[in-house]
N, C-alpha and C positions, 0 to 999 in steps of 0.2 A: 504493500500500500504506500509507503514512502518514496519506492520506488515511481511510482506512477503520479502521486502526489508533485514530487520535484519534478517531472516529464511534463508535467499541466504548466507547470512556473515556468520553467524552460522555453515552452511553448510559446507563450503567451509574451514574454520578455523578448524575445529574439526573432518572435519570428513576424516576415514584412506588414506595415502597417494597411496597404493596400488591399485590391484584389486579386494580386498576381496568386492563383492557386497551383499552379506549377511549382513557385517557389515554396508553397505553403506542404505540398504534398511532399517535396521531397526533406524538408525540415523535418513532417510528424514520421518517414519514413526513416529516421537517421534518428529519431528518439525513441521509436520502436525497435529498433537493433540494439539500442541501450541498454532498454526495458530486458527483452530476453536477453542479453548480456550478462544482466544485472542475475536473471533469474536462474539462467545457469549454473552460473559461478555459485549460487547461492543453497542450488538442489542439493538433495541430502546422495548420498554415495550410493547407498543403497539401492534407491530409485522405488523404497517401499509406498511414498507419499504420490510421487510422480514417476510416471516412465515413458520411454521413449517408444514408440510403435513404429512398426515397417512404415506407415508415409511420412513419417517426422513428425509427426505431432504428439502430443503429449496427452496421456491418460489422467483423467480427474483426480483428485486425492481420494474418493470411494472404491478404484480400481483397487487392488491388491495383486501385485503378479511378485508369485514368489523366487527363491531363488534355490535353483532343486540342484539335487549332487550328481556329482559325476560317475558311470557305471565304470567300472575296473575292465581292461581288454583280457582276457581268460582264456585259456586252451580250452575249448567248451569240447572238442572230442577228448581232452584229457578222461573224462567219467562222460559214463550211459550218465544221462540225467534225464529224467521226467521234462513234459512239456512244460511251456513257459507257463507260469501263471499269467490270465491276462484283468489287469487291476480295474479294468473298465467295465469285468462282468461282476455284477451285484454281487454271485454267488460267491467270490472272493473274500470277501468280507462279511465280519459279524461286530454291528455299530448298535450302540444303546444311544439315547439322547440322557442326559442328565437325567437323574428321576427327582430331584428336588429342583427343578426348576433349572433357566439357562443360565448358567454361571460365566457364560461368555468364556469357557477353558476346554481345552482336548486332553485326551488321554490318549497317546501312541503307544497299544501294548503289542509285546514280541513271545506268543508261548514259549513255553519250554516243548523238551523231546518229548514227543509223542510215540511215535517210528520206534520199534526198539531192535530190529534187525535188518541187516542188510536182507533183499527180498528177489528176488530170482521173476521175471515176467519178459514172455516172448525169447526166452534161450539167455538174456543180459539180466546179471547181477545190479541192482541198483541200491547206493547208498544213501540217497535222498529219498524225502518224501514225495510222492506223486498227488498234488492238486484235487485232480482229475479222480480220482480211483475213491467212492463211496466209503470203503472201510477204512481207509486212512484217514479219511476228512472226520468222520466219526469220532477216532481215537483223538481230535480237536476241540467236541463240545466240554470235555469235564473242565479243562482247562478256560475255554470262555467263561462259563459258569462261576468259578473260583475268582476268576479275575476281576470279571463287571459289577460284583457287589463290592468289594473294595475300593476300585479306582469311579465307578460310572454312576455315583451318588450325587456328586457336585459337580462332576465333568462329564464332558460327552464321551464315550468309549470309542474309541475306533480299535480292530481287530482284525485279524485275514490270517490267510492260507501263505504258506510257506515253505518252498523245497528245504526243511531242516535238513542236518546227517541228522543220520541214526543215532540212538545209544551206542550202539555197536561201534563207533566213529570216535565213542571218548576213550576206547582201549589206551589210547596214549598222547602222548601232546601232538607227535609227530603226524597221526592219522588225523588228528582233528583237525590239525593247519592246515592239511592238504584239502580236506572236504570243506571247511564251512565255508571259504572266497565264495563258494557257487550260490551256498544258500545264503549269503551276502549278497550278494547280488540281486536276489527278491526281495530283501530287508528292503532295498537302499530304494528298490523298483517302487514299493508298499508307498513308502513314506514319500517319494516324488509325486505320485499319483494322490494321495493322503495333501498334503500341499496346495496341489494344483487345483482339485475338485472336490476337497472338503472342507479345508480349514479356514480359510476366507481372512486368514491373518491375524486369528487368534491366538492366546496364547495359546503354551501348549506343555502337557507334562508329555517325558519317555518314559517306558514301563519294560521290564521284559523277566521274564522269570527262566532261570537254569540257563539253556542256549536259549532263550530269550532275553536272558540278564548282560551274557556273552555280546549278543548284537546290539546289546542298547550302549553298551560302553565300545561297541567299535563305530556305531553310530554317531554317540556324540563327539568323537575324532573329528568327525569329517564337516557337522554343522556350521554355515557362514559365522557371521559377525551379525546378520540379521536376524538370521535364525537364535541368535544365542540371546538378542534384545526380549526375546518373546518366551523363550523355557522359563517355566516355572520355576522345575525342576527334575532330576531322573531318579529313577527307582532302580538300582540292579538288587534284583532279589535273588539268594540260592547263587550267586556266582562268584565271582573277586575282581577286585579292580586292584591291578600292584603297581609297582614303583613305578614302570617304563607308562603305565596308562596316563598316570598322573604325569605326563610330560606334556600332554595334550591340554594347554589354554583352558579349552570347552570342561573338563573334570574337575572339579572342587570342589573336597569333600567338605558335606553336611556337619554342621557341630551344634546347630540346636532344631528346635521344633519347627522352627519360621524363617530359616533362612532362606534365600531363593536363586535360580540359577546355579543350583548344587547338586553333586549326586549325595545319595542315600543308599548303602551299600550294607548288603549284613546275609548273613546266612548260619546256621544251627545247628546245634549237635548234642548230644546229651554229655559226651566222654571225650575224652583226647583220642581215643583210639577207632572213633566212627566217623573220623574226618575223611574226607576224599580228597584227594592233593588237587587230583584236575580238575576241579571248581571252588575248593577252600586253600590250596597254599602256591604260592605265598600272597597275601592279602593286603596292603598298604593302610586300607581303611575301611572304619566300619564305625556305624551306629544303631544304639540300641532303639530296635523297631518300635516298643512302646512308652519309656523317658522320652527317648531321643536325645539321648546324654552319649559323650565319645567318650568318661571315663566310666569304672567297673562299679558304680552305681545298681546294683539288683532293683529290676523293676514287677511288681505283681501283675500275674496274670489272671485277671479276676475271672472271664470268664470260660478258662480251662478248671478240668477237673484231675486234683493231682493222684500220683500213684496212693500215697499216704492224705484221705481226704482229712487229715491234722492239722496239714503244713499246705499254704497257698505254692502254686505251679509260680517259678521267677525266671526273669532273662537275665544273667549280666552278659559283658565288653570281657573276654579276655583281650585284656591291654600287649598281650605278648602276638598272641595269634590273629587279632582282630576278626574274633570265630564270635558269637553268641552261644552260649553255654545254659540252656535249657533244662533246674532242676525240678524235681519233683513231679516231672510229666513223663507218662506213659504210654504207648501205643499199643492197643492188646493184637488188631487185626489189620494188618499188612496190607492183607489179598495176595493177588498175583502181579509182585510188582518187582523187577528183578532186580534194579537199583538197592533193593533192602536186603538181596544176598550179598551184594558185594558192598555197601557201607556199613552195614549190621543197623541191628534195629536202636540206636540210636543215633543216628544219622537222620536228622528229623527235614532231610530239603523235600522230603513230598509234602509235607505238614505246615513248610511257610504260610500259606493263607490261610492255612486251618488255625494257626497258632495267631494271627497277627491280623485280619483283615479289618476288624474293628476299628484298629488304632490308625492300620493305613488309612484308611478311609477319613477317619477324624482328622491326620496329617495331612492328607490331600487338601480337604476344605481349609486347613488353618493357613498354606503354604498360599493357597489360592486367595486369604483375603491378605495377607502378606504382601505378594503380587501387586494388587490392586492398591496397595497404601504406598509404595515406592513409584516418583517421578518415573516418568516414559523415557528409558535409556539409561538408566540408573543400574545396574545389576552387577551382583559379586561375581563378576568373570575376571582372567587377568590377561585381556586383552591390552 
C-alpha cells in the first residue's frame, strides 16, 4: 500500500501538466515497473503467499501451491516390486475429518509392518507389500483403527496404503537398507499427493509407528523450510531416532508437553533384555509419552491394569538407553504375533497405543493450541 500510495504522489508531482496522454501513459507505465519492482523484491521466498504461474502472473494470497519432495532415481529392476500405488485413487487412503470439530490441523500417519513374510506370487519372490492384493490391505485396518483415535480427535487423519518391506526385511540392518528406498519412495509419493490435494496449507502433524516411525524421521530429513513453518510436530513411535538423525535441521527433540516443530520419540519395554536393537538401539532421544518429561520422572498409568492390581502400571526415561521402561504391566495374550517370539513378551512395541493413546491424543490437542498461540514463522527449528 505504501508502495502505490508514493506511485499516486509521484504521479501527480511529475507528471505533465497538460493533455499530452502519450506522455502521461508512459510516466504511469515507468511507475508500474516500480510498483512490481517494489513487489518482487519484497515477495516472501517461498512463494506460499504469492506464486508465479506459466503466463506470469501471479496467484492470489488464497492460492496455496505447495512445495512437494523430490522422488530418489532407484534401480527399480533391482527387487520384483508390487504395482505403483496410485495416490489419486480414493481406495489408497483411509482419512477421518476431526471428530471434535475442525481444528484447522493434519495428521500425516505412516503404519507400521503389517506384511510379515516375504511372499512368492506369479513364480517372483516379493519383499514388499502389494496395494492391490485384498489380504494385504486387510492386514492395514487394525492399524488404522489404533491410530485414528489417538491422532484424528482434534486433527484430521490422513492415512494410505504403502509398499512397506516385510518383517522378514528387519532380519538385519543390512536387508532393511537395501529394501525400504523403495517403500520410501510411496512415503515420499503419499505425502506429495497429501500436499497437493489435501492439505490446503494447513498445519500439519507427522505420525508413523514401527517402519512407520522409520519413514517419519526419514521424512522429516527431506521437509522445505516451508514445510517446516507449518509442523506442529512428529511423532516416531516404537522406533529410534540416533545421533546421525539428529544432524538433520528438520529433528529436535521434544522436552516438554507444548513445544512445537519437534519430534517426540519413545518406545517400551518391560526389561533390559526384551529390547530389539533394530528399532530401540542406539537411540539419541526420547520422551516420556505420558509426563512428557526427558528426565527418569515415573509417570502413572491410570488407565492400564497392573500385573499386581496393588501397585499403579508406571513409565519412566531410562536416561542411559533413552528406552521407556514399562512397570507393573502385563500382557496375558499375545495371539499370533511373531515379533513377540523374537522380543519376548516384554517387548511391549505392539502395545504402544494400547499403552498411550489417551495421553497422545491429549498431547496432540495441547501441541495444537501451542501452534496457534506462536507468531506465523516463529518455530523451534535450527534453520
Amino acid at each position: 500500500m505504501e508502495t502505490i500510495v508514493f506511485g499516486s504522489a509521484f504521479f501527480r508531482i511529475f507528471a505533465p501538466k497538460n493533455d499530452d496522454y502519450g506522455m502521461r501513459d508512459i510516466v504511469f507505465k515507468f511507475l508500474w515497473i516500480c510498483v512490481l519492482g517494489a513487489v518482487v523484491a519484497c515477495s516472501s521466498d517461498d512463494f506460499q503467499d504469492e506464486a508465479l504461474v506459466d503466463d506470469g502472473s501471479f496467484l492470489g494470497e488464497d492460492i496455496y501451491v505447495p512445495d512437494t519432495l523430490v522422488l530418489d532415481s532407484l534401480d527399480m529392476e533391482a527387487y520384483n516390486l508390487p504395482p505403483v500405488p496410485d495416490y489419486s485413487d480414493p481406495a489408497m487412503w483411509f482419512i477421518q475429518e476431526a471428530l471434535l470439530g475442525d481444528a484447522g490441523v493434519d495428521v500425516f500417519y505412516t503404519c507400521p509392518t503389517e506384511i510379515i513374510t516375504d511372499y512368492v506370487s506369479g513364480w517372483k519372490q516379493y519383499a514388499h507389500m502389494n496395494v492391490y492384493d485384498d489380504n494385504q490391505r486387510d492386514a492395514f485396518s487394525p492399524s488404522f483403527q489404533k491410530a485414528a483415535p489417538a491422532f484424528g480427535i482434534t486433527a484430521n487423519f490422513y492415512s494410505y496404503y504403502y509398499r512397506q518391506v516385510t518383517l522378514q526385511s528387519f532380519a538385519s540392518e543390512s536387508v532393511l537398507a537395501s529394501r525400504f528406498p523403495y517403500a520410501f519412495q510411496d512415503v515420499k509419493r503419499a505425502f506429495n499427493y497429501y500436499l497437493t490435494h489435501f492439505n490446503q496449507g494447513r498445519p500439519f502433524i507427522i505420525a508413523g509407528f514401527s517402519q512407520g516411525g522409520k519413514a517419519t524421521v526419514e521424512l522429516l530429513k527431506e521437509l522445505q523450510p516451508s514445510h517446516m513453518k507449518r509442523l506442529v510436530a512428529a511423532y516416531v513411535i516404537g522406533y529410534k531416532v540416533t545421533e546421525e538423525d539428529l544432524q538433520s535441521p528438520n529433528i529436535v527433540p521434544a522436552t516438554g508437553a507444548t513445544d512445537v516443530g519437534v519430534t517426540c520419540c519413545f518406545s517400551s519395554v518391560g526389561d533390559e533384555s526384551s529390547i530389539w536393537s533394530i528399532i530401540q538401539v542406539p537411540v539419541a532421544c526420547a520422551i516420556n509419552p505420558v509426563n512428557w518429561k526427558t528426565d527418569d520422572t515415573p509417570a502413572e498409568i491410570p488407565w492400564l491394569s497392573g500385573a499386581d492390581p496393588e501397585k499403579p502400571v508406571t513409565v519412566r526415561k531410562d536416561l542411559e538407553r533413552n528406552i521407556m521402561f514399562v512397570d507393573n504391566y502385563i500382557v496375558e495374550d499375545f495371539g499370533f504375533y511373531p515379533v513377540t517370539w523374537v522380543m519376548g513378551k516384554k517387548n511391549y512395541h505392539r502395545y504402544e497405543f494400547t499403552m498411550y493413546s489417551p495421553s497422545i491424543a491429549q498431547n496432540v490437542a495441547d501441541r495444537i493450541v501451542a501452534f496457534h498461540s506462536i507468531p506465523t514463522g516463529i518455530k523451534q527449528v535450527k534453520w
